[in-house]
N, C-alpha and C positions, 0 to 999 in steps of 0.2 A: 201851695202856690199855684200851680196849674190846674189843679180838682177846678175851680172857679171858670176856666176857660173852655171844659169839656163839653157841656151840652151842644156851649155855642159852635164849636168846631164841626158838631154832628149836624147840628142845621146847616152850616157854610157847604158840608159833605152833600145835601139833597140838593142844596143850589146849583152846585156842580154839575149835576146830575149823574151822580155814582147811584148804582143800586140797592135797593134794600140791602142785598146778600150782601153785600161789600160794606155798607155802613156797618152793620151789626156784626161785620166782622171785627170793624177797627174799635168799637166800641166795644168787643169782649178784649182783646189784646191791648187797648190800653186804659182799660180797669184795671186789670193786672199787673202793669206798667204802675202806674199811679199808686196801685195798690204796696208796689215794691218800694217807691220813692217813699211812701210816705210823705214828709213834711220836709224829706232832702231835697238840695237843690238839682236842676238838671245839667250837670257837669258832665265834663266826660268819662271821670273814674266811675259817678254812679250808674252812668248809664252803662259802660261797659263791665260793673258789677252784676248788672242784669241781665246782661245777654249770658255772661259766665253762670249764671243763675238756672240759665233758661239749657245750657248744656248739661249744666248737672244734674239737671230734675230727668235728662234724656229725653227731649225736645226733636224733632225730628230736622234738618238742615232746609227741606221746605217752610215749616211751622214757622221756623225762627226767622226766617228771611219777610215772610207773611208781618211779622209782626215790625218787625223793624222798618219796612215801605208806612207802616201804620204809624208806628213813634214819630218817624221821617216825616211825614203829611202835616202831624201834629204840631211837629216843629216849625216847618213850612209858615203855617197858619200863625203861628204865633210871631213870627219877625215879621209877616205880615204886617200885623197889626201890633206892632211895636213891642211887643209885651217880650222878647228874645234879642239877640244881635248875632248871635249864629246859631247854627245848627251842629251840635254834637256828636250828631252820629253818623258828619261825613267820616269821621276819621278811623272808624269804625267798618272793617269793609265787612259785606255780606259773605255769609258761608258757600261757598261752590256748590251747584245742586249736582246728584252723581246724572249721567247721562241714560236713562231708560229707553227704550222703545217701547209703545205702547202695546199694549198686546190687543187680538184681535180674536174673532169669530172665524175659523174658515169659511171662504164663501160657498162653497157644496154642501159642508153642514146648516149654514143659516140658511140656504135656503130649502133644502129639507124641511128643517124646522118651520119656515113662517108655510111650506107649500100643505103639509101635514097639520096645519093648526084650524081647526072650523071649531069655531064661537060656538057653544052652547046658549049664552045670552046675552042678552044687549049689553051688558056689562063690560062680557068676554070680548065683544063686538067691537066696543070702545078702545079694548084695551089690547086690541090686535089691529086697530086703527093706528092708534099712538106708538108701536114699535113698529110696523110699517113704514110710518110717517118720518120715524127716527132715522130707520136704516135709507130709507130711497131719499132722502134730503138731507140727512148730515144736518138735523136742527140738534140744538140746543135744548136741553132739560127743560131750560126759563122761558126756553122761550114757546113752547107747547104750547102752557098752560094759557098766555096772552092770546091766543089764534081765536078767530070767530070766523063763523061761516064762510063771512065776504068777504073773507081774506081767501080763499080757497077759488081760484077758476080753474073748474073742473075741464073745458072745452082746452083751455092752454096747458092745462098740466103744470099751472105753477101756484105758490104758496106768497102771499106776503105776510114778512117776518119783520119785527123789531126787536133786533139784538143789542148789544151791548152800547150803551152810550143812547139806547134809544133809536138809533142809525136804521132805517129803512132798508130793507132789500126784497126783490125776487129771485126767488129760491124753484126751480126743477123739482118736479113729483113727477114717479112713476108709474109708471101705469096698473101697476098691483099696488100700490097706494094709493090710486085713485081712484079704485073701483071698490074699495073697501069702505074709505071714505063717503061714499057717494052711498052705500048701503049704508051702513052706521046714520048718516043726516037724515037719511029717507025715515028709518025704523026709528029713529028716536024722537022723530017728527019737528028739526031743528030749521032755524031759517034765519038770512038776512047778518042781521048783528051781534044773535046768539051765541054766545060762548060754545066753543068745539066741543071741550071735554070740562065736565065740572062734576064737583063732590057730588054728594046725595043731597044737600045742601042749595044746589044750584048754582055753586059761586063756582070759578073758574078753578081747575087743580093747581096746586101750587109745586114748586121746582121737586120738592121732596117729596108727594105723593106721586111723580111721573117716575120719580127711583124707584118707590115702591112696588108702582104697577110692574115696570121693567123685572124689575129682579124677582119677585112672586111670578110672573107670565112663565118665565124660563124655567124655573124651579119645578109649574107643574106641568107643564107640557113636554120639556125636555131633561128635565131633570138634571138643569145648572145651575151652578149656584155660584153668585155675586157680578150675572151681569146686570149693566148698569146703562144709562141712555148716553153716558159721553162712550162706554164701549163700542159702541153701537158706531156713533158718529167715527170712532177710529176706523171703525172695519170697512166703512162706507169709504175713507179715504183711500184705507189701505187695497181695498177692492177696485174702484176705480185705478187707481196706478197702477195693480198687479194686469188690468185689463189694456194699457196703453195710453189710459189719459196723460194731459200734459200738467206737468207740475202747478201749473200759474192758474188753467183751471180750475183744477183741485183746489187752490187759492183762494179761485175765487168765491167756489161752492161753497167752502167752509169760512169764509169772510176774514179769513186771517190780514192784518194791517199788513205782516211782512212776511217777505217769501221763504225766511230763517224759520218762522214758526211749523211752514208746510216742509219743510224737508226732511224732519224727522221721519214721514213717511214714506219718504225713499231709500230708508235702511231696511223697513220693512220689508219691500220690495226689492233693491236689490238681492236681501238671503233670501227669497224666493226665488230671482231668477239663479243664485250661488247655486243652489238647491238644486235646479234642475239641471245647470251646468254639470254639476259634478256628479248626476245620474246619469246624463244623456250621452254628453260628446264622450265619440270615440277614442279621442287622444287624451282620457282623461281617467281610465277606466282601468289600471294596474296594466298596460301594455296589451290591452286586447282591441288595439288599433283594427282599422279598417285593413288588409292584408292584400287589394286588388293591386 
């Protein structure tokens, strides 16, 4: 019954202007979907057969939440265009995600790291431009790979980005990313409208090859393993706040819609100033008060 409706939902998806990553999301989770229905109707027993489904197989409480926004769209789309009269899976609440803080880089070790890093080859160059670029801007994976030259003014020290929804912004580089930057163009002999960073190919790197680089760079020059470009982006917030920025800037650097999103990064930060609280002050220290 609804196999027949799917394509056309994933075109209605690029009209919208959702991203590749996000289309080919909801297209592997509701093959799956579909795949469960079979030929059944989309009731609420069946649906919620599925989600029961989707716990027993041990599904992770993000995954499944993923997947239900996706069924959820689907349904959407379909009383849309008549082919439904409700939506099934309001009555279905989503699973609670547990509450993490993101983990981070120390900033004395990062920057060690990037200060101790010299390029062997235009390659290396590239690819200590790109976690540069990551850490002193807080970009996005996706949104790298999109950069061309003349998005970079080097004299301002800023970057234009098109992140999520396509939404334009200028984005702050620092000054060790922009001297890096500015060698890497030169020696790779790039200009104008030129892709930043692109395969051996010449096409521009895609979300997945920017992980790569991240997590291979670290692996040989410092010998870490599984970091990654949104780590990166965490540390750049959590660094910035540990240093006195204001929450809203922080905000704004990382483009978050709402100010709920950025404040996860001030739990961060608070256990670091907890941290040095309960090193430092004297009235805190098993009674070895100040005695004047």
């Amino acid at each position: 019954m609804l196999q027949e409706y799917f394509d056309d939902f994933l075109k209605y998806l690029a009209t919208m202007g959702r991203s590749e990553r996000t289309i080919e999301a909801y297209e592997m989770d509701l093959k799956e979907f579909l795949s469960f229905l079979e030929d059944k109707p989309p009731t609420v027993s069946n649906v919620r057969a599925f989600f029961r489904y989707l716990f027993e197989k041990g599904y992770s409480e993000r995954t499944i939440r993923r997947k239900r926004s996706a069924i959820s769209s689907f349904f959407k789309y379909l009383m849309r265009m008549g082919i439904m009269k409700e939506n099934p899976i309001t009555v279905i609440p989503a699973p609670k995600l547990p509450r993490t803080l993101p983990k981070v880089i120390p900033e004395r070790d990062l920057n060690e790291i990037l200060d101790k890093w010299v390029p062997s080859s235009l390659r290396e160059l590239r690819d200590k431009a790109i976690v540069e670029l990551l850490y002193s801007s807080g970009l996005r994976a996706s949104e790298i790979g999109r950069l061309r030259v003349s998005d970079i003014d080097m004299d301002r020290m800023e970057v234009r980005v098109f992140g999520k929804g396509g939404r334009e912004a200028i984005v702050p580089v620092g000054r060790r990313a922009i001297e890096i930057l500015r060698e890497y163009i030169e020696k790779a002999g790039l200009s104008g409208d030129d892709y930043l960073f692109t395969n051996r190919r010449g096409e521009p790197i895609s979300r997945t090859v920017v992980w790569y680089i991240v997590r291979r760079s670290f692996e040989k020059i410092a010998a870490l393993s599984s970091v990654h470009p949104h780590l990166l982006r965490h540390s750049f917030a959590t660094h910035m706040l540990n240093r006195g920025a204001d929450i809203r800037t922080v905000q704004a650097l990382l483009r978050h819609k709402t100010l709920k999103t950025t404040q996860i990064y001030t739990h961060v930060s608070l256990r670091k100033m907890k941290e040095a609280y309960n090193r430092f002050h004297p009235r805190n220290r098993g009674g070895e008060g100040d005695s004047r």
